[in-house]
mmCIF file as gemmi writes it, N, C-alpha and C atoms, coordinates in Angstrom:
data_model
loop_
_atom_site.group_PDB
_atom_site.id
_atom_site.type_symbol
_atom_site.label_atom_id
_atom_site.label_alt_id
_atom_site.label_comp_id
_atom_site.label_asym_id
_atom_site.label_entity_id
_atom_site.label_seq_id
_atom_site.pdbx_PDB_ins_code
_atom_site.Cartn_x
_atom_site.Cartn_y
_atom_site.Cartn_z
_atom_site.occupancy
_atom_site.B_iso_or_equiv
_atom_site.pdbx_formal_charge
_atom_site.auth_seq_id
_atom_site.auth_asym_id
_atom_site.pdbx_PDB_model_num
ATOM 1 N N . UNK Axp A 1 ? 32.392 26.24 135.025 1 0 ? 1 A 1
ATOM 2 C CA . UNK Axp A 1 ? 31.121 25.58 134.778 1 0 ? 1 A 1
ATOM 3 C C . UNK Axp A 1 ? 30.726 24.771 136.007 1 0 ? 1 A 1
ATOM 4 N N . UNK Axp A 2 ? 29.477 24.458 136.379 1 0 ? 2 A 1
ATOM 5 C CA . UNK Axp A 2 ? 29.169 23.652 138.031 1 0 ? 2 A 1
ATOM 6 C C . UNK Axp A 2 ? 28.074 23.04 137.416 1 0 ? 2 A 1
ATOM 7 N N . UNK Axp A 3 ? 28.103 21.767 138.242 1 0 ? 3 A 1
ATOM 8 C CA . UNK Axp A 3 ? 27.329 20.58 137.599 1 0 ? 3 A 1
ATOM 9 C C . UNK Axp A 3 ? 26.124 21.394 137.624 1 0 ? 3 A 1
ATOM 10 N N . UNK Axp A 4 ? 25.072 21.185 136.899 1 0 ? 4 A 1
ATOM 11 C CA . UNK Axp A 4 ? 23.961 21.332 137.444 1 0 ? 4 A 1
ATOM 12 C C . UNK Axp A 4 ? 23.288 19.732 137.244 1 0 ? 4 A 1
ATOM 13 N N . UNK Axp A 5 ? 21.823 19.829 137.901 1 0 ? 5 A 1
ATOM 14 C CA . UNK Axp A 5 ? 20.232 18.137 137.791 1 0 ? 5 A 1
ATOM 15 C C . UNK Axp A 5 ? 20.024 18.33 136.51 1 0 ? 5 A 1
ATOM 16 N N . UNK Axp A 6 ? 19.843 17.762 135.559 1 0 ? 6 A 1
ATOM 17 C CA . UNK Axp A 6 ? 19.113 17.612 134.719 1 0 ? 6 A 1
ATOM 18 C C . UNK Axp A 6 ? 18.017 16.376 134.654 1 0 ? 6 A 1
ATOM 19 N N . UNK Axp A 7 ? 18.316 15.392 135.359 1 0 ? 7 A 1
ATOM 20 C CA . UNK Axp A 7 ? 17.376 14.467 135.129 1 0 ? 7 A 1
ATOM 21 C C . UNK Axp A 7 ? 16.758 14.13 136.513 1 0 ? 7 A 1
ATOM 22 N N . UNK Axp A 8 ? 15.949 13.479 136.887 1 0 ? 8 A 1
ATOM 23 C CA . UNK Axp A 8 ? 15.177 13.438 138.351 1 0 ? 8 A 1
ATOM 24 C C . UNK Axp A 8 ? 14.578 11.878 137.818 1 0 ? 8 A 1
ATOM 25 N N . UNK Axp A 9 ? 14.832 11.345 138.646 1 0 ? 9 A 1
ATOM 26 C CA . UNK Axp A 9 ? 14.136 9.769 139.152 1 0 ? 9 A 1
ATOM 27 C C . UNK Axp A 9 ? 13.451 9.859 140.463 1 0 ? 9 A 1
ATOM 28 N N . UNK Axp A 10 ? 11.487 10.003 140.297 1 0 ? 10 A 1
ATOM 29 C CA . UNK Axp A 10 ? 11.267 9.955 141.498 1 0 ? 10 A 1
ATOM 30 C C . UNK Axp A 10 ? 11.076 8.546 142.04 1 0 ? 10 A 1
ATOM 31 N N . UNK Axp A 11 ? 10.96 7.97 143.464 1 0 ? 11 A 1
ATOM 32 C CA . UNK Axp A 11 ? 10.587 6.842 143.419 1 0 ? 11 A 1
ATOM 33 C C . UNK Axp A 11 ? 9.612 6.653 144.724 1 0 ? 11 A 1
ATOM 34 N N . UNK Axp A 12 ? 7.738 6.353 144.828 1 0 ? 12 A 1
ATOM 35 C CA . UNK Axp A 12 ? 7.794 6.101 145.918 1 0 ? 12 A 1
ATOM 36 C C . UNK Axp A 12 ? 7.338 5.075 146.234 1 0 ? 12 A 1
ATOM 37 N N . UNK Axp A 13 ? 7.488 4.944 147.832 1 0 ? 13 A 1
ATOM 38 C CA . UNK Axp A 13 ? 7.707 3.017 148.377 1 0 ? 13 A 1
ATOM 39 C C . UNK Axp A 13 ? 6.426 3.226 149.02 1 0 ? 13 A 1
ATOM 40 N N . UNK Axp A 14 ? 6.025 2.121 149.519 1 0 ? 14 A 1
ATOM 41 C CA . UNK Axp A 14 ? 4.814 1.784 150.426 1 0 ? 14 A 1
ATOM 42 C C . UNK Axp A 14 ? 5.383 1.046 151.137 1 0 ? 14 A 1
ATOM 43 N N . UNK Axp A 15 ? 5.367 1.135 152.902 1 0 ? 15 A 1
ATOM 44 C CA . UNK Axp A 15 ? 5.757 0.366 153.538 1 0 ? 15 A 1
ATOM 45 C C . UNK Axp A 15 ? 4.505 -0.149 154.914 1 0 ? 15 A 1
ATOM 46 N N . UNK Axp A 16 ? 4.642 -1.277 155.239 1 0 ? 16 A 1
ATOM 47 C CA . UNK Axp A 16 ? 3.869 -1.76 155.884 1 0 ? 16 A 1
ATOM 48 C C . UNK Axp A 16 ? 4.813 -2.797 156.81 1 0 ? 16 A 1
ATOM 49 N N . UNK Axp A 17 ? 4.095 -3.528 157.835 1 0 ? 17 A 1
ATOM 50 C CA . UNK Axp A 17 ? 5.055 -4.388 158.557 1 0 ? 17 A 1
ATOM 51 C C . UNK Axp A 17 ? 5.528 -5.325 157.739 1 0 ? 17 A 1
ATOM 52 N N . UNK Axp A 18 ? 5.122 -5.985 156.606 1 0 ? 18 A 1
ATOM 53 C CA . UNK Axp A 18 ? 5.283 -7.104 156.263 1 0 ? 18 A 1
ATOM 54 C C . UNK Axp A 18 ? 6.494 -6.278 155.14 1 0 ? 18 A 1
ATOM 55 N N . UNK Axp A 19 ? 6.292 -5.656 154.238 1 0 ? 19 A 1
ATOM 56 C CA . UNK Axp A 19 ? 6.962 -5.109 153.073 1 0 ? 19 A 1
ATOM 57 C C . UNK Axp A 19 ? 6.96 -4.072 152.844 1 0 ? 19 A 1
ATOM 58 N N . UNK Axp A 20 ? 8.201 -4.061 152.177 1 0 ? 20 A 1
ATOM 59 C CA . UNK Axp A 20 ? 8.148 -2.527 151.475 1 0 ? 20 A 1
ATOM 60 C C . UNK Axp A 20 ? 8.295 -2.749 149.774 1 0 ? 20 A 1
ATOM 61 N N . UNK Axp A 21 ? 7.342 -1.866 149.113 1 0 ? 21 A 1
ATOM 62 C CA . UNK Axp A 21 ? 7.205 -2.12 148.062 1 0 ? 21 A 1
ATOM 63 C C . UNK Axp A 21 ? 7.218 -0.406 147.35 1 0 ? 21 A 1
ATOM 64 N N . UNK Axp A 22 ? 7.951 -0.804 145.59 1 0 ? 22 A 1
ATOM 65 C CA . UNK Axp A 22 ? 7.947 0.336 145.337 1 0 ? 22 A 1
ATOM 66 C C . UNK Axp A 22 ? 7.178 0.27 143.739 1 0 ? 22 A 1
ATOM 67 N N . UNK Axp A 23 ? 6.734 1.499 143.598 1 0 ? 23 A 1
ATOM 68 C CA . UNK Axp A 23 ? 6.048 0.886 141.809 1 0 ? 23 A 1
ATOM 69 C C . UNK Axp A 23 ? 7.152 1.436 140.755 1 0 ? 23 A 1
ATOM 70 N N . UNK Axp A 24 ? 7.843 1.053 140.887 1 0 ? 24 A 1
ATOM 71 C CA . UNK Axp A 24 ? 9.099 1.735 139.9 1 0 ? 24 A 1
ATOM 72 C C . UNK Axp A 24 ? 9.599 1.439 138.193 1 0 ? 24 A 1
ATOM 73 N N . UNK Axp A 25 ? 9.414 2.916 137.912 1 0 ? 25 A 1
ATOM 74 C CA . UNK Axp A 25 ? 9.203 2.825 136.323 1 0 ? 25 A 1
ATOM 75 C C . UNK Axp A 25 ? 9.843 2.491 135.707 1 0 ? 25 A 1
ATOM 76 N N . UNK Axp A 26 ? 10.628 2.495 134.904 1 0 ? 26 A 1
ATOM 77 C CA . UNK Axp A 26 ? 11.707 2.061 133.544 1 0 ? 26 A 1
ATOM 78 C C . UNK Axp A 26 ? 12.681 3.601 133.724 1 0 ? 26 A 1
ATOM 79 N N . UNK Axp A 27 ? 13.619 3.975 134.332 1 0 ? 27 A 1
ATOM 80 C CA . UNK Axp A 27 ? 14.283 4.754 134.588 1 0 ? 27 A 1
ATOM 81 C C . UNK Axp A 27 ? 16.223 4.287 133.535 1 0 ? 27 A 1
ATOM 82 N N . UNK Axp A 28 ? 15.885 5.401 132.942 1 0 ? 28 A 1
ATOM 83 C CA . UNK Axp A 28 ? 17.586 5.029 132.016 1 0 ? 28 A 1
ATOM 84 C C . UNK Axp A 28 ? 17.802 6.473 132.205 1 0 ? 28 A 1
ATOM 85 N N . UNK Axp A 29 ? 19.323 6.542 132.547 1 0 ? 29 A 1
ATOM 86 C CA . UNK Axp A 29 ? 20.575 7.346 132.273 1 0 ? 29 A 1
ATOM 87 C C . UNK Axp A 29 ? 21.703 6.901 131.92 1 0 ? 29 A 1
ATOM 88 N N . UNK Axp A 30 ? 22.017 7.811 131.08 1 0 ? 30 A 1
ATOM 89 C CA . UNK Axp A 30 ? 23.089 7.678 130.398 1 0 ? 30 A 1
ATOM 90 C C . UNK Axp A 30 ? 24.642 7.213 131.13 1 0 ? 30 A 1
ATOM 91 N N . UNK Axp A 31 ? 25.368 7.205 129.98 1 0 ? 31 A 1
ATOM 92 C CA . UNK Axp A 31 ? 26.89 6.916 130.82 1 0 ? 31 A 1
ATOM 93 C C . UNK Axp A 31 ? 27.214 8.506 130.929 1 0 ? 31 A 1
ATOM 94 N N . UNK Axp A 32 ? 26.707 9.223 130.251 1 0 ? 32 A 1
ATOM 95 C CA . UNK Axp A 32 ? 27.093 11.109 130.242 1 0 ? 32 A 1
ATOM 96 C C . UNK Axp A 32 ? 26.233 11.033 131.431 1 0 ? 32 A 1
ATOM 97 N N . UNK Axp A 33 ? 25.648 10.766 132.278 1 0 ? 33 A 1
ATOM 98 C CA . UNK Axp A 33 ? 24.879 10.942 133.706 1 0 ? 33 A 1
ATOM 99 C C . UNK Axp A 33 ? 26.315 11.058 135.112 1 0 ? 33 A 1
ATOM 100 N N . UNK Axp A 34 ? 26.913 11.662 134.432 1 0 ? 34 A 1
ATOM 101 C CA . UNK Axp A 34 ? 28.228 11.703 135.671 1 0 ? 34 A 1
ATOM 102 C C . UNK Axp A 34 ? 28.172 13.463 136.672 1 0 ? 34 A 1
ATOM 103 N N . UNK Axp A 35 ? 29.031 13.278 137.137 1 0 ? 35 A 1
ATOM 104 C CA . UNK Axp A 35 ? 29.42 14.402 138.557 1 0 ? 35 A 1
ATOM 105 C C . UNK Axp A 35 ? 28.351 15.247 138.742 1 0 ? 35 A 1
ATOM 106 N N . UNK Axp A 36 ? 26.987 14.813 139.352 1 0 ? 36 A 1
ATOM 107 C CA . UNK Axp A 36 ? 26.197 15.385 139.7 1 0 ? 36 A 1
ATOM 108 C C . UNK Axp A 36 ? 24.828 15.903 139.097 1 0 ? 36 A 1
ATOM 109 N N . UNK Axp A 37 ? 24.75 14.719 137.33 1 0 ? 37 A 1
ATOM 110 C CA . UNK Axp A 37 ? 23.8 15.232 136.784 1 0 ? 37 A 1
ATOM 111 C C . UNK Axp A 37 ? 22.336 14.569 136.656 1 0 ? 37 A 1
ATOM 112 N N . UNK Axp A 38 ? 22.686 13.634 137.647 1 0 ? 38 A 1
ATOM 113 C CA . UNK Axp A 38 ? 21.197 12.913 137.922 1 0 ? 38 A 1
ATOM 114 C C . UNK Axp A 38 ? 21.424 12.757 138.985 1 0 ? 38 A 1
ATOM 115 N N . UNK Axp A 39 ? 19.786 12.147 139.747 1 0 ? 39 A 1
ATOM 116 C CA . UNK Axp A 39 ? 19.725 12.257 141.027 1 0 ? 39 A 1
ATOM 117 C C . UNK Axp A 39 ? 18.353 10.751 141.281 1 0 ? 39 A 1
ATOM 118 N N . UNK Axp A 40 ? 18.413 10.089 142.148 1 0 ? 40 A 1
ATOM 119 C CA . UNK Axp A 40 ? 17.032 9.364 142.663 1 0 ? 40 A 1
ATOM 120 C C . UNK Axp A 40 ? 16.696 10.005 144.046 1 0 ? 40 A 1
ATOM 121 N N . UNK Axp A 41 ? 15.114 10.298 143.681 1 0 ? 41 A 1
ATOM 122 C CA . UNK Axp A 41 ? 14.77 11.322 144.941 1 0 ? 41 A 1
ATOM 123 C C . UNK Axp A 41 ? 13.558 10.342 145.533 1 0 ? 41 A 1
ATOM 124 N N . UNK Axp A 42 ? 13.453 9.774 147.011 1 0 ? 42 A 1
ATOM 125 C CA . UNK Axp A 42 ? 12.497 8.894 147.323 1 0 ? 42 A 1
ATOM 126 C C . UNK Axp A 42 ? 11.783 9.739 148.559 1 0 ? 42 A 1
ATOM 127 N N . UNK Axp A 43 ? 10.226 8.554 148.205 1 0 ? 43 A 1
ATOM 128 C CA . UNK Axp A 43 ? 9.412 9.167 149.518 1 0 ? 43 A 1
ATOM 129 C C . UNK Axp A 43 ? 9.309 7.638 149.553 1 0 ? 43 A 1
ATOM 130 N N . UNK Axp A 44 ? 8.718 7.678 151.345 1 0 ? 44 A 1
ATOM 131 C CA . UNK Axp A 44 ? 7.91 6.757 151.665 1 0 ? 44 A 1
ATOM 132 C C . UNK Axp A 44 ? 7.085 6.673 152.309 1 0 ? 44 A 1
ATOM 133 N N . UNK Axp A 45 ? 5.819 5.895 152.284 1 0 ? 45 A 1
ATOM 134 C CA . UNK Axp A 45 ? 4.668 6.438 152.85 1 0 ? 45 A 1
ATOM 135 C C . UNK Axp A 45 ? 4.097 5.257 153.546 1 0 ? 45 A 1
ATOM 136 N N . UNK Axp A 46 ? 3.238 5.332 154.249 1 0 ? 46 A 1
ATOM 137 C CA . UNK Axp A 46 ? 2.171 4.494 155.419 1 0 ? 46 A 1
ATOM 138 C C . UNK Axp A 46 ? 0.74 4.785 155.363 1 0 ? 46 A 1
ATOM 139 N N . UNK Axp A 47 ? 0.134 4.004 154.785 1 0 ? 47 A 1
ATOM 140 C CA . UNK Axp A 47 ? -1.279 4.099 154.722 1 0 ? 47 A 1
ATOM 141 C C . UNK Axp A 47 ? -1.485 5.479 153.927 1 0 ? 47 A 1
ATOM 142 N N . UNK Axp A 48 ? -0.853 5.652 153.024 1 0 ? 48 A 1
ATOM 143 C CA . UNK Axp A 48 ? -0.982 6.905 152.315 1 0 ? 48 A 1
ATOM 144 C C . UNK Axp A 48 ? -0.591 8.17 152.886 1 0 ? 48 A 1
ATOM 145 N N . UNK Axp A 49 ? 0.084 8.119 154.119 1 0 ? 49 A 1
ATOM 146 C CA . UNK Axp A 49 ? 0.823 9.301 154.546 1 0 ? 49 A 1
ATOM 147 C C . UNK Axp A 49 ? 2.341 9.296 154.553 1 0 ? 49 A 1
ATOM 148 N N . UNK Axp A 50 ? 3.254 10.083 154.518 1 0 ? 50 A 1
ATOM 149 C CA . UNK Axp A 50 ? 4.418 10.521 154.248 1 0 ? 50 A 1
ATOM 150 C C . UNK Axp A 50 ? 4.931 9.97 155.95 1 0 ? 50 A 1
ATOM 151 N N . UNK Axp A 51 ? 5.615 9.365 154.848 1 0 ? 51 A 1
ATOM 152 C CA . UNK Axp A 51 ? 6.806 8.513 156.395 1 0 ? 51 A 1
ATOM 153 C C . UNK Axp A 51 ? 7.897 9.165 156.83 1 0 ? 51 A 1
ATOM 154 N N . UNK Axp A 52 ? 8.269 9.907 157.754 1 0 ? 52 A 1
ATOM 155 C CA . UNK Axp A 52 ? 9.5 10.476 158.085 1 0 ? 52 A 1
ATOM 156 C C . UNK Axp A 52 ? 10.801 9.316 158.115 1 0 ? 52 A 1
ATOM 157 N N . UNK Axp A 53 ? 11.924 9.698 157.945 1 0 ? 53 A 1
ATOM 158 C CA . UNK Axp A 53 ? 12.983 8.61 158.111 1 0 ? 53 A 1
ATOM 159 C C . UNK Axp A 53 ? 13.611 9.722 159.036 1 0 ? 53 A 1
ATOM 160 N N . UNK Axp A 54 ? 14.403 8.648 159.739 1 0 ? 54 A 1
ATOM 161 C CA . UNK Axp A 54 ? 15.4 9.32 160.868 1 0 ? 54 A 1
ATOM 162 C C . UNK Axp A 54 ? 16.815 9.768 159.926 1 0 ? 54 A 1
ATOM 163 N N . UNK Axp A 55 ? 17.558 10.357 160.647 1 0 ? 55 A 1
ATOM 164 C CA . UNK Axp A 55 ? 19.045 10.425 159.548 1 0 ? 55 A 1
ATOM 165 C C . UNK Axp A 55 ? 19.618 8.88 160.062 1 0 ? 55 A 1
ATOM 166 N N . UNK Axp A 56 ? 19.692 8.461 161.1 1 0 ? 56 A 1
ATOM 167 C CA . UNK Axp A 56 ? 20.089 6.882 160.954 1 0 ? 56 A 1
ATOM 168 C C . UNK Axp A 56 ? 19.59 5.65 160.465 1 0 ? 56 A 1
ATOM 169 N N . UNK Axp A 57 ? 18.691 6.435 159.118 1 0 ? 57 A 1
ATOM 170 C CA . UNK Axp A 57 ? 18.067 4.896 158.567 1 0 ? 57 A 1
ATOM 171 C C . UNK Axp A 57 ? 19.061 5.418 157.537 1 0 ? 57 A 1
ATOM 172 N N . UNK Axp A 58 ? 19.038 3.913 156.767 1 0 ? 58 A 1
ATOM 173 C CA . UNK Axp A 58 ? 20.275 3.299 155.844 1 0 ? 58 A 1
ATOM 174 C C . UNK Axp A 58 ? 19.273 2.869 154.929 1 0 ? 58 A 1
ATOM 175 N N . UNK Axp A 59 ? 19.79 3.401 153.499 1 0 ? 59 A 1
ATOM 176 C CA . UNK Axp A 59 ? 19.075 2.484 152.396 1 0 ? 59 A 1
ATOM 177 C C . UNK Axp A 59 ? 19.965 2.087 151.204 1 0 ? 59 A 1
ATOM 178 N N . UNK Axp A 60 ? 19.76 0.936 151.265 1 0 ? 60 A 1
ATOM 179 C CA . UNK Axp A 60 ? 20.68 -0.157 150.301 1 0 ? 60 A 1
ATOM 180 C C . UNK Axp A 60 ? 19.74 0.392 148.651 1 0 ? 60 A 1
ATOM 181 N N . UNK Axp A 61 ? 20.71 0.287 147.937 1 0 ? 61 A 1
ATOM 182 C CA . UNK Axp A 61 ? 20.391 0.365 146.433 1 0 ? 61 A 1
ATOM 183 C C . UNK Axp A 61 ? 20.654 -1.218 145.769 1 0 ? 61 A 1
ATOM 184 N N . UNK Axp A 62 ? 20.026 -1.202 144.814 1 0 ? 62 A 1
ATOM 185 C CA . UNK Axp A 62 ? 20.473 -2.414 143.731 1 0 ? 62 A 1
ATOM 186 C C . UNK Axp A 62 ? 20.977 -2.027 142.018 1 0 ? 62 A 1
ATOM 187 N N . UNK Axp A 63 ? 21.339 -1.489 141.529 1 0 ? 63 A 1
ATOM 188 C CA . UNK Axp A 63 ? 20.75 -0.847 140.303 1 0 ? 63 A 1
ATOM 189 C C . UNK Axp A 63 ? 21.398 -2.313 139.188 1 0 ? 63 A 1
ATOM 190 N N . UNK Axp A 64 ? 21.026 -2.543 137.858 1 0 ? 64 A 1
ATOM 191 C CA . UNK Axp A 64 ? 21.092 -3.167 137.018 1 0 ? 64 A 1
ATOM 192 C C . UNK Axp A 64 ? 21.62 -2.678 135.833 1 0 ? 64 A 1
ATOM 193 N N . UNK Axp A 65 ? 22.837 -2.727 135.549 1 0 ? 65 A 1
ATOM 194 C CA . UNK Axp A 65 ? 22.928 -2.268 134.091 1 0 ? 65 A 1
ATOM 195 C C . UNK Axp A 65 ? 22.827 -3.034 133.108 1 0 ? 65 A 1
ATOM 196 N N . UNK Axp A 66 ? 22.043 -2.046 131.597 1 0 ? 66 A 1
ATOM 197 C CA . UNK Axp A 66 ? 21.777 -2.808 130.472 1 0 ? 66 A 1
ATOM 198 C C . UNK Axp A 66 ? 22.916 -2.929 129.605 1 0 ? 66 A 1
ATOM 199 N N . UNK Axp A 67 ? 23.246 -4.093 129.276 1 0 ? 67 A 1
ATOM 200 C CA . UNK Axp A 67 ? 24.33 -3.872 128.316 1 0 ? 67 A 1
ATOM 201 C C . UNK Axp A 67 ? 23.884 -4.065 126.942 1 0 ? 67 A 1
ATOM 202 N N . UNK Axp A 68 ? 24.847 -3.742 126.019 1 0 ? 68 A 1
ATOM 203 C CA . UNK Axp A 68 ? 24.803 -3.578 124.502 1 0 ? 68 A 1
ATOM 204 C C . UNK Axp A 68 ? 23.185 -2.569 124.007 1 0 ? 68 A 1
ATOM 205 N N . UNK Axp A 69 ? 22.376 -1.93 124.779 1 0 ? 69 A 1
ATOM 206 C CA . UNK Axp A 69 ? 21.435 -1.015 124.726 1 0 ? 69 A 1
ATOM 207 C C . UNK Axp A 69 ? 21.396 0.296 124.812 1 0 ? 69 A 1
């Protein structure tokens, strides 16, 4: 059997000199969300165009878990 995606989190940012900002929805996966079955897929954009990233940009995550929910 091989993992397959089942779930997709898109997310996109707006970046400008001052900030980067993202409009990000109410995204839940499960604790069954293991070895490869979800994914967060991001764009980011500039004045409404698609921002290239280099492979040496770095992006930090935060995520929050809900408990007893």
């Amino acid at each position: 059997m091989t993992n397959q995606i089942f779930k997709s989190a898109i997310l996109d940012f707006s970046v400008s000199a001052q900030n980067a900002k993202a409009n990000v929805p109410q995204i839940k996966f499960s604790t069954q969300d293991s070895g490869g079955t979800a994914r967060l897929k991001f764009t980011a954009k500039k004045d409404d165009n698609n921002l290239p990233l280099s492979s040496a940009a770095e992006v930090t995550l935060a995520m929050v878990l809900s408990v007893g929910k």
